[in-house]
N, CA, C and O atoms as CSV, one atom per row, in Angstrom:
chain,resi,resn,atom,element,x,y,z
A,1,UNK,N,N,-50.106,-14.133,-70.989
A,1,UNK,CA,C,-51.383,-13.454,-71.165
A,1,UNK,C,C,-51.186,-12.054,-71.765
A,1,UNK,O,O,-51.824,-11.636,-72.731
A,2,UNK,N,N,-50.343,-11.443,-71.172
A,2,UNK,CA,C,-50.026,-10.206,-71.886
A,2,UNK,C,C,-49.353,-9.971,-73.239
A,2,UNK,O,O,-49.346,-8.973,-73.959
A,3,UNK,N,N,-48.854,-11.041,-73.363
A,3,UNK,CA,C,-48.002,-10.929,-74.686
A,3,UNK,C,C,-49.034,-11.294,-75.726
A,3,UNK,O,O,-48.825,-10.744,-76.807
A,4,UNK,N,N,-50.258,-12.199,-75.672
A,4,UNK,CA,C,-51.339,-12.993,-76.468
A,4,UNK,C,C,-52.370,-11.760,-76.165
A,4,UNK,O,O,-53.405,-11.895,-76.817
A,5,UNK,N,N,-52.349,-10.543,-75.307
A,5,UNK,CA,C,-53.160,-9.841,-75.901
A,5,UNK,C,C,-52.746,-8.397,-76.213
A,5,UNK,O,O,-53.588,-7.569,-76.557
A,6,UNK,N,N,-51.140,-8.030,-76.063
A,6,UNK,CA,C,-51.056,-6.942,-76.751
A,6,UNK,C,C,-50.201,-6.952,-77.842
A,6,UNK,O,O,-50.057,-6.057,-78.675
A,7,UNK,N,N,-49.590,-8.128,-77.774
A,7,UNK,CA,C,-48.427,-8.416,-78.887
A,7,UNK,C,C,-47.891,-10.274,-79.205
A,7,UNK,O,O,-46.943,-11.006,-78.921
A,8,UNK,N,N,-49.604,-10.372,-80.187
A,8,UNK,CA,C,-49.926,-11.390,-80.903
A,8,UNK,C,C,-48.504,-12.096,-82.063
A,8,UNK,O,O,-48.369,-13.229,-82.526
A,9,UNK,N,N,-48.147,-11.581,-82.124
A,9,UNK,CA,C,-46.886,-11.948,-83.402
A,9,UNK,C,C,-45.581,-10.925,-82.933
A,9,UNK,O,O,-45.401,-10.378,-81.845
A,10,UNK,N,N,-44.892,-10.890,-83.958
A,10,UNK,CA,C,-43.145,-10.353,-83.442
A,10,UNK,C,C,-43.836,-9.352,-84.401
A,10,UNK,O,O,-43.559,-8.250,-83.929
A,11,UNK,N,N,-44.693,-9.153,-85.648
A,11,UNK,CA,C,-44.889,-8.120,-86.162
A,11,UNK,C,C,-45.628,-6.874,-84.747
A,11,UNK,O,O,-45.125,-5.769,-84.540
A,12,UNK,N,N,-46.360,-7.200,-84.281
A,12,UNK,CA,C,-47.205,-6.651,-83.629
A,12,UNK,C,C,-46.394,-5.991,-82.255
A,12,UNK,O,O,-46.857,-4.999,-81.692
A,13,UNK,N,N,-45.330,-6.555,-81.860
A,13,UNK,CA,C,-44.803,-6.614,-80.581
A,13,UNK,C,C,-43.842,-5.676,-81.055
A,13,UNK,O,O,-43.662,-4.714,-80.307
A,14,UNK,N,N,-42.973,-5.723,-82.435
A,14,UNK,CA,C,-42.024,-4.284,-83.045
A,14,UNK,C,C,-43.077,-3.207,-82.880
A,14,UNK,O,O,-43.125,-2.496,-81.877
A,15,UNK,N,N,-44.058,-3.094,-84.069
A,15,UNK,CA,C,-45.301,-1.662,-83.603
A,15,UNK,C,C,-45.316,-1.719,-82.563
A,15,UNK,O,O,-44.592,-0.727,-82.471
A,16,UNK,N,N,-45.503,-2.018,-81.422
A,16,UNK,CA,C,-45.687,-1.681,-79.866
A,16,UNK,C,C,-44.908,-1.002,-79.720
A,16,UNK,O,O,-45.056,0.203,-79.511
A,17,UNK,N,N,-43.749,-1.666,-79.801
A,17,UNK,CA,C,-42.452,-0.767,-79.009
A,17,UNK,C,C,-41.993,0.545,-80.123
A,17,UNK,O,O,-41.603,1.643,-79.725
A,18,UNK,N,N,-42.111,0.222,-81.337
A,18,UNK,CA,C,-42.050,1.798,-81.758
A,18,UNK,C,C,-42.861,2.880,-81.737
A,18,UNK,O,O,-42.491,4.054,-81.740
A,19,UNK,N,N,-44.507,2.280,-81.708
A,19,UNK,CA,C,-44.755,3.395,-81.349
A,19,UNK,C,C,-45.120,3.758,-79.693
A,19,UNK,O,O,-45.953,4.528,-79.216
A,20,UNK,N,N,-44.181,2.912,-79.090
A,20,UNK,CA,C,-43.849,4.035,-77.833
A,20,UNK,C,C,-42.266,4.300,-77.807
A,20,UNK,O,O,-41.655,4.678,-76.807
A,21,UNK,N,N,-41.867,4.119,-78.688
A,21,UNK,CA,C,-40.359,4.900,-78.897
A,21,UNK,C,C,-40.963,6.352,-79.357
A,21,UNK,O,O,-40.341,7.332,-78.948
A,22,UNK,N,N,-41.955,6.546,-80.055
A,22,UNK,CA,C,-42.802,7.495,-80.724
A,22,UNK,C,C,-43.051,8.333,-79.711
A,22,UNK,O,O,-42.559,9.444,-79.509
A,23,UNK,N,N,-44.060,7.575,-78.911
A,23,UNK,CA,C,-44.285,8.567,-77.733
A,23,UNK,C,C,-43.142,9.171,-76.872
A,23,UNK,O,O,-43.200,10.283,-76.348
A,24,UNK,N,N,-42.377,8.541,-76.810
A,24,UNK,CA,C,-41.451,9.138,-76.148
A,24,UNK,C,C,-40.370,10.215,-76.678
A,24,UNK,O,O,-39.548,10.785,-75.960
A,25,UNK,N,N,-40.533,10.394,-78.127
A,25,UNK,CA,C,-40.007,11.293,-79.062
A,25,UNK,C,C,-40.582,12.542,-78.680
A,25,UNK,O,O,-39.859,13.535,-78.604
A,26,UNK,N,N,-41.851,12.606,-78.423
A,26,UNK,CA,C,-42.243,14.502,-77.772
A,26,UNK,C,C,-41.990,14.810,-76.545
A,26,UNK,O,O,-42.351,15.973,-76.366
A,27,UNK,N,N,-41.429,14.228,-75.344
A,27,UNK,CA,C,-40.502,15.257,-74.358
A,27,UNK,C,C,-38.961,15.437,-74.764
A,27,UNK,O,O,-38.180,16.095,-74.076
A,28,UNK,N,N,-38.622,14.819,-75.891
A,28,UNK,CA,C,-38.016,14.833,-76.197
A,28,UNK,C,C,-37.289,15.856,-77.069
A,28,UNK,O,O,-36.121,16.225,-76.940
A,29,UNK,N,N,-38.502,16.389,-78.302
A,29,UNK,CA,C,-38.884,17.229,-79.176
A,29,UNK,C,C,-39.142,18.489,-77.866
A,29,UNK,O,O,-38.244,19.322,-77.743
A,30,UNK,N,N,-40.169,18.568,-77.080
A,30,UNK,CA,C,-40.690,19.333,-76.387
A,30,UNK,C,C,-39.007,20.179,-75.530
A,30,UNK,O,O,-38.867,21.397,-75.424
A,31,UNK,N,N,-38.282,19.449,-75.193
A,31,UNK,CA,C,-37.265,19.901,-74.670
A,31,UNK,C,C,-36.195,20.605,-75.416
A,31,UNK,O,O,-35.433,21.479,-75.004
A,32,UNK,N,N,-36.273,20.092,-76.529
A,32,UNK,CA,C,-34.976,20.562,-77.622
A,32,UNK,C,C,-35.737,21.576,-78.530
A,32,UNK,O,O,-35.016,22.530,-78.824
A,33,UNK,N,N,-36.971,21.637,-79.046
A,33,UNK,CA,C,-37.700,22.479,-80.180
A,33,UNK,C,C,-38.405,23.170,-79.075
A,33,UNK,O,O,-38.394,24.298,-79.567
A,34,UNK,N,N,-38.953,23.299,-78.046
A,34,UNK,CA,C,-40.065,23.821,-77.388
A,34,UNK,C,C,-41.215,23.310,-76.943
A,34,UNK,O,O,-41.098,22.448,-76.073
A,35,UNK,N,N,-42.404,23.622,-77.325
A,35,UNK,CA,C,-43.735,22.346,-77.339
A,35,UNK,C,C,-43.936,22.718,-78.908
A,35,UNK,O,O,-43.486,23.852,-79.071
A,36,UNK,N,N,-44.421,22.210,-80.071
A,36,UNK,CA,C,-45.332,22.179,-80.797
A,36,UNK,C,C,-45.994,21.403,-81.276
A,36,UNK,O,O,-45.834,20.197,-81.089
A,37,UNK,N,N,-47.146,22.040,-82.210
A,37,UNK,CA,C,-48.362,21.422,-82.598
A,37,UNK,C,C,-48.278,20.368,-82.678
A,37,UNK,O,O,-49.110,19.775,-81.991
A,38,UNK,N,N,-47.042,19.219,-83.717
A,38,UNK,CA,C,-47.159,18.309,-84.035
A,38,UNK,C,C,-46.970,17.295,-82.796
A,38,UNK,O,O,-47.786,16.414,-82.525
A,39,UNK,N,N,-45.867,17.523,-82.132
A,39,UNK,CA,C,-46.026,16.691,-80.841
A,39,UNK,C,C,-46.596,17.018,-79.716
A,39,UNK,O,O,-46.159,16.669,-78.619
A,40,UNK,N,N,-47.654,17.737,-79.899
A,40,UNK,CA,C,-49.092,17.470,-79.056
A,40,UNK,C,C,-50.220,16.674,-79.790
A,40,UNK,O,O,-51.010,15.988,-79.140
A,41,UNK,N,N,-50.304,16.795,-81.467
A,41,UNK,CA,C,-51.551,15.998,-82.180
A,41,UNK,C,C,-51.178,14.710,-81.879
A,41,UNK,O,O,-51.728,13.922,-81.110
A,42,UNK,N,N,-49.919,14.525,-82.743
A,42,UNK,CA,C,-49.242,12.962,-82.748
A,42,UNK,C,C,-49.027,12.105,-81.952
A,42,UNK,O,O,-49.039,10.935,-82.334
A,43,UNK,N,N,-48.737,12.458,-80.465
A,43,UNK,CA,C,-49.332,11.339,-79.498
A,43,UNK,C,C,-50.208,11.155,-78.791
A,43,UNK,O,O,-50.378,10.252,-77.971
A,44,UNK,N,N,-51.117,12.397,-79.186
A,44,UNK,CA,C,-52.468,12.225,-78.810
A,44,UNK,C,C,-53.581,10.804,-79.731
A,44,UNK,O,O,-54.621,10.180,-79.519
A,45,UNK,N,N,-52.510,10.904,-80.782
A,45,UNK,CA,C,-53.191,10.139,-82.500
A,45,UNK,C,C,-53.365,8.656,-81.673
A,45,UNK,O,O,-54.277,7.945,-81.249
A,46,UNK,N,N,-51.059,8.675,-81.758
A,46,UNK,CA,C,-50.793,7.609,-81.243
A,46,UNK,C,C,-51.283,6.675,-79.927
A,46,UNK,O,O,-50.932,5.522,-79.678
A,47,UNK,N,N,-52.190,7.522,-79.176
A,47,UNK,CA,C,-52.974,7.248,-78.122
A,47,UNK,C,C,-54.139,6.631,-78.012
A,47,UNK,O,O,-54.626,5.911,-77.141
A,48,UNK,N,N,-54.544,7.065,-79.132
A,48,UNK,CA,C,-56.036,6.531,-79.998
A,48,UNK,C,C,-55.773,4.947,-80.190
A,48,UNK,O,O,-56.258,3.916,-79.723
A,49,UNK,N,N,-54.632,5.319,-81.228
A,49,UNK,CA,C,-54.075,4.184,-81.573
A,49,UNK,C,C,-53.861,2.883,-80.917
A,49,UNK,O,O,-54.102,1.805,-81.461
A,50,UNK,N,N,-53.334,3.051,-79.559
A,50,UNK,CA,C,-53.380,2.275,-78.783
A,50,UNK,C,C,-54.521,1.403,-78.260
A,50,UNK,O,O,-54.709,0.190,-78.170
A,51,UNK,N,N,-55.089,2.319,-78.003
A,51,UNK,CA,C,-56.931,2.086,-77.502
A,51,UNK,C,C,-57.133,1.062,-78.608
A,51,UNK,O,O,-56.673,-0.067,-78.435
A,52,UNK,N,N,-57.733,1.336,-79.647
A,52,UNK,CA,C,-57.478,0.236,-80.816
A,52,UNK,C,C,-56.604,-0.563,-81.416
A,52,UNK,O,O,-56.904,-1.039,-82.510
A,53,UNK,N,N,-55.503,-0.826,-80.883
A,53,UNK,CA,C,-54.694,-1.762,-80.795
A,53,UNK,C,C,-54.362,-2.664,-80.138
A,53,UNK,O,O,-53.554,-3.550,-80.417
A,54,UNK,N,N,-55.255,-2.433,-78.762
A,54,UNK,CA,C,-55.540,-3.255,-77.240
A,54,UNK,C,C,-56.854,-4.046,-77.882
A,54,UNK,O,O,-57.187,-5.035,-77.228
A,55,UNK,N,N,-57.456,-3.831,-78.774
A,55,UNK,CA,C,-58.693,-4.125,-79.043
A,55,UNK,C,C,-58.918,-4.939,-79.829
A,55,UNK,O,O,-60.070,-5.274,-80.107
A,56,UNK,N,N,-57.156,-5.794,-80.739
A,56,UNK,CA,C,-56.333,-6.639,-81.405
A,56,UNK,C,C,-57.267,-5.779,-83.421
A,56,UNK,O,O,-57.752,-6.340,-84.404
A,57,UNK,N,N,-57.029,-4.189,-83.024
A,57,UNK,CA,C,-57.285,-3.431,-84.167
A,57,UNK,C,C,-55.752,-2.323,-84.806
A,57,UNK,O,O,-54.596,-2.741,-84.740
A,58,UNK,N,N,-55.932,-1.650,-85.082
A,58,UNK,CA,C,-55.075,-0.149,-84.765
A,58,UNK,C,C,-53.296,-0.290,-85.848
A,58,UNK,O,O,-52.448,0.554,-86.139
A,59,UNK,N,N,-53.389,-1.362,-86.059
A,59,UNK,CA,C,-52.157,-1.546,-87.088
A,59,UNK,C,C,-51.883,-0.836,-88.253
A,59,UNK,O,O,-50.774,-0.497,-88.664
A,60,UNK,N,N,-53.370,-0.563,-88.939
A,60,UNK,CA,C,-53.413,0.350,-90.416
A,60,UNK,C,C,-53.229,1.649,-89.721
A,60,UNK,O,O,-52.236,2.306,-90.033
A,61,UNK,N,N,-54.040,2.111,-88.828
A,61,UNK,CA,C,-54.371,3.251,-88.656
A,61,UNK,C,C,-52.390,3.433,-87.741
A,61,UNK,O,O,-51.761,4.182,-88.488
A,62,UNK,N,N,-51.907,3.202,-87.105
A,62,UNK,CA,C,-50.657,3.121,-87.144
A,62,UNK,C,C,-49.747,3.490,-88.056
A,62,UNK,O,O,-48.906,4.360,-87.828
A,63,UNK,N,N,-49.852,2.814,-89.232
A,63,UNK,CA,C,-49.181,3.056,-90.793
A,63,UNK,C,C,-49.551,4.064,-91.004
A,63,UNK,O,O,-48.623,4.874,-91.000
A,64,UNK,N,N,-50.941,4.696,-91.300
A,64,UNK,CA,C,-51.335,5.829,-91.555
A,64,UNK,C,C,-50.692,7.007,-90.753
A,64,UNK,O,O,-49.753,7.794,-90.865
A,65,UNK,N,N,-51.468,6.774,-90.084
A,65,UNK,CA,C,-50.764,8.002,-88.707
A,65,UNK,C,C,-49.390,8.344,-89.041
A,65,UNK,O,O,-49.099,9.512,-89.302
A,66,UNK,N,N,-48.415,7.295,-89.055
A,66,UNK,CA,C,-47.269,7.183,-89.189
A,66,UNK,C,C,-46.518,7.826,-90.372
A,66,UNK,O,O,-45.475,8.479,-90.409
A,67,UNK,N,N,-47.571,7.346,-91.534
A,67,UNK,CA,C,-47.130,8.562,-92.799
A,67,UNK,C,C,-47.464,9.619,-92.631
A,67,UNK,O,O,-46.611,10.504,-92.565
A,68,UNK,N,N,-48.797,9.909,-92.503
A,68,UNK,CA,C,-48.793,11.088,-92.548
A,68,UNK,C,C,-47.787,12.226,-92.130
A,68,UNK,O,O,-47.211,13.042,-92.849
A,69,UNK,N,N,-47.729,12.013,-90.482
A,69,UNK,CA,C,-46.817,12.488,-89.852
A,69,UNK,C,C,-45.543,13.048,-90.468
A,69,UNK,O,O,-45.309,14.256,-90.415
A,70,UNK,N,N,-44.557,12.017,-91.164
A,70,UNK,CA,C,-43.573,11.661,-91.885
A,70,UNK,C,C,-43.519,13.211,-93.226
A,70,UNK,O,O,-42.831,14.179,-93.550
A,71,UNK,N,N,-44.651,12.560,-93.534
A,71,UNK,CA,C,-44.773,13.192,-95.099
A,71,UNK,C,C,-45.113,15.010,-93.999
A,71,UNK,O,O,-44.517,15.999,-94.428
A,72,UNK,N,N,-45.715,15.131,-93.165
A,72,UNK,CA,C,-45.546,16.508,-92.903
A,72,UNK,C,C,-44.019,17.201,-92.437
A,72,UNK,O,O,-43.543,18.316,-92.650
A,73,UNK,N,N,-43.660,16.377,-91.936
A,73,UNK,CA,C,-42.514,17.026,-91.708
A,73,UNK,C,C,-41.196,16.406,-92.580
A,73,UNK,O,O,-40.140,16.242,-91.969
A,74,UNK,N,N,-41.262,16.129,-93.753
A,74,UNK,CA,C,-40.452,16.097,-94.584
A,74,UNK,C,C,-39.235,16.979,-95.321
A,74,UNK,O,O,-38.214,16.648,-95.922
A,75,UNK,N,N,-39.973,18.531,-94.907
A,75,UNK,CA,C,-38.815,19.101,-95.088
A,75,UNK,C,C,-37.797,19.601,-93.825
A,75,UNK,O,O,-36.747,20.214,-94.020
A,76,UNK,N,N,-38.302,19.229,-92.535
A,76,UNK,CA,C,-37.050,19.084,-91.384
A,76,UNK,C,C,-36.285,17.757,-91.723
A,76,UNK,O,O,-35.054,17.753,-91.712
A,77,UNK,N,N,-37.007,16.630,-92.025
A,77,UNK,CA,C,-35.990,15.604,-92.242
A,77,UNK,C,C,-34.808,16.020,-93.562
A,77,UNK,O,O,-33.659,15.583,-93.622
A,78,UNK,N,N,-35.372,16.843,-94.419
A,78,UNK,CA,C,-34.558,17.130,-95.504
A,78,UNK,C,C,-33.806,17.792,-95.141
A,78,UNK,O,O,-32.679,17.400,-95.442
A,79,UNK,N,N,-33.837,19.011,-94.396
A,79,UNK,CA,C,-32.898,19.961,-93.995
A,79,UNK,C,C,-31.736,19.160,-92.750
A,79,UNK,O,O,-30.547,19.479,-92.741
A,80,UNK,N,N,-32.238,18.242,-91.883
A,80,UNK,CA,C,-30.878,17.508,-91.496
A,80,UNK,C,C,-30.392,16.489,-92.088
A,80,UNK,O,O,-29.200,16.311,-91.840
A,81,UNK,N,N,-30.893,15.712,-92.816
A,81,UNK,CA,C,-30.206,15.287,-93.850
A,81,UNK,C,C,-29.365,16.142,-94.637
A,81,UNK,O,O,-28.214,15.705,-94.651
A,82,UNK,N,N,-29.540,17.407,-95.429
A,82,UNK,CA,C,-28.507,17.935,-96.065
A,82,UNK,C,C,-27.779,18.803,-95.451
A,82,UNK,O,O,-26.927,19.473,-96.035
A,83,UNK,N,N,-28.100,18.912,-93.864
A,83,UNK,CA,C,-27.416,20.163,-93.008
A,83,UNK,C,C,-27.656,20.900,-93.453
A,83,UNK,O,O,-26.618,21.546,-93.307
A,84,UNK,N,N,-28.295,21.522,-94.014
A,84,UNK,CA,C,-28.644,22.647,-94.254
A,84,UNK,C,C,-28.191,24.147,-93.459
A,84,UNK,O,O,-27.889,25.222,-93.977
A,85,UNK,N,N,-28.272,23.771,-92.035
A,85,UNK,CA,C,-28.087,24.896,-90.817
A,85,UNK,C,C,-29.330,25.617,-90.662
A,85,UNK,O,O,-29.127,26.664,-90.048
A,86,UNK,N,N,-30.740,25.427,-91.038
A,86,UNK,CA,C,-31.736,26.185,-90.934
A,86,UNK,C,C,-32.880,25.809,-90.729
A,86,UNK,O,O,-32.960,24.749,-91.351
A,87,UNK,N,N,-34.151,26.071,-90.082
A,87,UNK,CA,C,-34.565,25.540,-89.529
A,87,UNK,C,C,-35.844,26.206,-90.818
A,87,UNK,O,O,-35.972,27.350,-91.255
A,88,UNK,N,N,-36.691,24.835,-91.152
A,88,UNK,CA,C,-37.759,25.307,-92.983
A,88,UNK,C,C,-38.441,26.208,-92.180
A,88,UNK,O,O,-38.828,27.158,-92.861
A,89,UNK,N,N,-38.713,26.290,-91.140
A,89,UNK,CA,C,-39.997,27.092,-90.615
A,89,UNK,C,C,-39.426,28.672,-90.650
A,89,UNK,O,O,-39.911,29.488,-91.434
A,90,UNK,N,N,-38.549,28.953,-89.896
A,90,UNK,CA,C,-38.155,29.927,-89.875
A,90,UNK,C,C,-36.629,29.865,-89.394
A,90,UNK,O,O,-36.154,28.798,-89.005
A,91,UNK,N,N,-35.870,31.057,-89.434
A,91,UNK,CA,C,-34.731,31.093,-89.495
A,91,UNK,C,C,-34.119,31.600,-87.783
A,91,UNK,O,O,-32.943,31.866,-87.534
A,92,UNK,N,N,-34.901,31.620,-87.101
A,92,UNK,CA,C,-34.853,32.365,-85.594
A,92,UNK,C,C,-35.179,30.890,-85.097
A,92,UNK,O,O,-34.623,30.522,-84.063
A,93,UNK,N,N,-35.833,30.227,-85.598
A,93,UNK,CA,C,-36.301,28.700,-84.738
A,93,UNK,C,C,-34.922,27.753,-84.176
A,93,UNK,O,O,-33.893,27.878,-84.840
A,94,UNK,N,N,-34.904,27.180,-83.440
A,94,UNK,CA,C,-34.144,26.026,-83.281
A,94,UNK,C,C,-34.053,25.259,-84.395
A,94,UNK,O,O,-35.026,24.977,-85.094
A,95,UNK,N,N,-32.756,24.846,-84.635
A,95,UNK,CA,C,-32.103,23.921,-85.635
A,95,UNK,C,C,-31.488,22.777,-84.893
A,95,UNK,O,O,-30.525,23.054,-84.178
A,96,UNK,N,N,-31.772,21.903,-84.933
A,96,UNK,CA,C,-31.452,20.035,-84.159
A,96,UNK,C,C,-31.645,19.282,-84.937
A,96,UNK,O,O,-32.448,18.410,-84.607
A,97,UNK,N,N,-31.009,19.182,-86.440
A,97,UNK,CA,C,-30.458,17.833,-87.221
A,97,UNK,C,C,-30.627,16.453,-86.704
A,97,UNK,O,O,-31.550,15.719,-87.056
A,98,UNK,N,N,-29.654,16.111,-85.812
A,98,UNK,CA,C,-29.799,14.679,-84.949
A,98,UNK,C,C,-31.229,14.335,-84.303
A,98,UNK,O,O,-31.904,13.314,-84.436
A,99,UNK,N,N,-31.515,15.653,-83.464
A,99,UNK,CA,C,-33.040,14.868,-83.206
A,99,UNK,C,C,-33.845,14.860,-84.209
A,99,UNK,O,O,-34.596,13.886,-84.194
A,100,UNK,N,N,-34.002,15.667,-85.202
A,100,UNK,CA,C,-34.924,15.891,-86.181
A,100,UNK,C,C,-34.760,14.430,-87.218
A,100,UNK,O,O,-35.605,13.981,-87.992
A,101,UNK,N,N,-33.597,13.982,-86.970
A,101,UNK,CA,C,-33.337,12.884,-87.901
A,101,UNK,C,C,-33.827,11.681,-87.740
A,101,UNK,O,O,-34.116,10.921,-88.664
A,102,UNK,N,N,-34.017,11.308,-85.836
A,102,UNK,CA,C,-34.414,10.595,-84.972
A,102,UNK,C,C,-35.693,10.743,-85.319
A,102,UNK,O,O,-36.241,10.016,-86.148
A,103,UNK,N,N,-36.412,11.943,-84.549
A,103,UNK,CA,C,-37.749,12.021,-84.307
A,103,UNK,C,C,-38.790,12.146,-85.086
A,103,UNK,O,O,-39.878,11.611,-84.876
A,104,UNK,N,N,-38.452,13.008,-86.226
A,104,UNK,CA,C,-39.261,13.425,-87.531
A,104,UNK,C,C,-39.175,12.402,-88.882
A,104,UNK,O,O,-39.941,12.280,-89.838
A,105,UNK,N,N,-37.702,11.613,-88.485
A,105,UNK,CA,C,-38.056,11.189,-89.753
A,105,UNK,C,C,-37.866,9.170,-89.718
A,105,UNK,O,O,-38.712,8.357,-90.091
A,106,UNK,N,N,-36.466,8.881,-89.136
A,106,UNK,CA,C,-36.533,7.646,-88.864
A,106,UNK,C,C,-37.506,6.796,-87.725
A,106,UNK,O,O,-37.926,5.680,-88.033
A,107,UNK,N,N,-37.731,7.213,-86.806
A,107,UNK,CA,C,-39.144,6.449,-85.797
A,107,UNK,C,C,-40.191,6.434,-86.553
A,107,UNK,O,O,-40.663,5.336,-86.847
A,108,UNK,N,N,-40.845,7.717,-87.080
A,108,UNK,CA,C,-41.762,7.387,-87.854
A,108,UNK,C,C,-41.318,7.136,-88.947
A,108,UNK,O,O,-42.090,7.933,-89.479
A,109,UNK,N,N,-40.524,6.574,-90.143
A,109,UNK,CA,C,-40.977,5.447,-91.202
A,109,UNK,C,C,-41.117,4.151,-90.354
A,109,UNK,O,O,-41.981,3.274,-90.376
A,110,UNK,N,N,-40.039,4.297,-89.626
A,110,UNK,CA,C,-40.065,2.663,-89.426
A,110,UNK,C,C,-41.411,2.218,-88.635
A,110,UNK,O,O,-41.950,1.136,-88.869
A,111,UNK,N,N,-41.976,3.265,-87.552
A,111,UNK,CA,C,-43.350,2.839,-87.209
A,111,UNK,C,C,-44.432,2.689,-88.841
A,111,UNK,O,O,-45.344,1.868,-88.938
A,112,UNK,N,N,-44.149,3.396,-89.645
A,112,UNK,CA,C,-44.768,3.314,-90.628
A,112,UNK,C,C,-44.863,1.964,-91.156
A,112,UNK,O,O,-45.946,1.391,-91.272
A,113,UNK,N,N,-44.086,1.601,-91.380
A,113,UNK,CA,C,-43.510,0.217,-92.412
A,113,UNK,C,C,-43.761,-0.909,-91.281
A,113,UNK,O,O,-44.401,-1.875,-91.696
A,114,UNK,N,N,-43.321,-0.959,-89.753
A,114,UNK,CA,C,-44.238,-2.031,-88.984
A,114,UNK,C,C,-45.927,-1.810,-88.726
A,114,UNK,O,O,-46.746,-2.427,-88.045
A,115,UNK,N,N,-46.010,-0.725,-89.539
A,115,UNK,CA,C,-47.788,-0.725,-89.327
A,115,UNK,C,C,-48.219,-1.598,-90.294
A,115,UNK,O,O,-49.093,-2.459,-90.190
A,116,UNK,N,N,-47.516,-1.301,-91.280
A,116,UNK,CA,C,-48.781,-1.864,-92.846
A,116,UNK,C,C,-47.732,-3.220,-92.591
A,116,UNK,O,O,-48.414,-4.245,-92.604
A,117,UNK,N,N,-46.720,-3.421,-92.435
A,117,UNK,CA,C,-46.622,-4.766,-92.182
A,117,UNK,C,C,-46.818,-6.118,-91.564
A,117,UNK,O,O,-46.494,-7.252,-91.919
A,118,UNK,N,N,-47.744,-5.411,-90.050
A,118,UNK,CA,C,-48.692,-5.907,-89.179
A,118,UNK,C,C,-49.738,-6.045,-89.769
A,118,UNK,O,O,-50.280,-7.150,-89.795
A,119,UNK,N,N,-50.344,-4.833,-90.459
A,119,UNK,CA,C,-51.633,-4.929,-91.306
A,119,UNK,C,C,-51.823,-5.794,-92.197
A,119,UNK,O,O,-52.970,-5.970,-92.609
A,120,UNK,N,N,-50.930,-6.416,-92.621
A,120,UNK,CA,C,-50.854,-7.607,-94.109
A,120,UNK,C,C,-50.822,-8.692,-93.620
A,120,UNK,O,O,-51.250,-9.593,-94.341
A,121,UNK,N,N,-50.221,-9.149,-91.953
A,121,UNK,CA,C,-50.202,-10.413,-91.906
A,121,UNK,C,C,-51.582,-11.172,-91.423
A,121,UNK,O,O,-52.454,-10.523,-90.845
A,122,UNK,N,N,-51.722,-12.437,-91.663
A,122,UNK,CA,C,-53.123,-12.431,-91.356
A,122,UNK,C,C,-53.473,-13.079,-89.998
A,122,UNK,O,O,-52.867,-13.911,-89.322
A,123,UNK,N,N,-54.618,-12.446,-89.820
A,123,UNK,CA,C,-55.271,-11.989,-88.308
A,123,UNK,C,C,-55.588,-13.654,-88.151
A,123,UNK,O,O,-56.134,-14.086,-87.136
């Protein structure tokens, strides 16, 4: 029963679990960066998300969410990708490569790419 109503297909049942790998990326963030903005909007989004995803909806808006996100913080994923040693925001901020690599940039594509790939298969 639970699996037929929150995770209809193996597409649907990956988005589940990433985006609560997602959610679980801001105490995560929150502990190593501090609190900010983005991981207070973003699993508040991802929360939404849910709500409409219990509702056998929320897959696009998933993808979406998911880029967006991505595409904002693109230049922390760039800066641990090239090590840079600096943090784009400012230079006094915390610098965390590994999580930033984790949290900012690989969870969300890949929640990205199981969104619109849930979204394509047919309902």
């Amino acid at each position: 029963m639970l699996k037929a109503r929150w995770a209809s297909s193996p597409r649907r049942a990956v988005l589940l679990a990433l985006v609560v790998a997602s959610l679980a990326c801001a105490p995560v963030s929150w502990v190593m960066d501090g609190v900010t903005p983005s991981f207070i909007v973003y699993p508040l989004v991802l929360l939404v998300g849910l709500w409409r995803y219990r509702r056998r909806g929320g897959t696009l808006f998933f993808g979406i969410a998911a880029t967006f996100f991505l595409l904002v913080h693109l230049p922390f994923a760039w800066a641990a990708i090239t090590d840079s040693g600096t943090n784009p925001y400012k230079d006094s901020a915390p610098y965390n490569p590994v999580e930033w690599l984790v949290t900012l940039f690989v969870v969300p594509l890949a929640t990205a790419i199981a969104g619109f790939l849930a979204w394509r298969e047919p309902r």
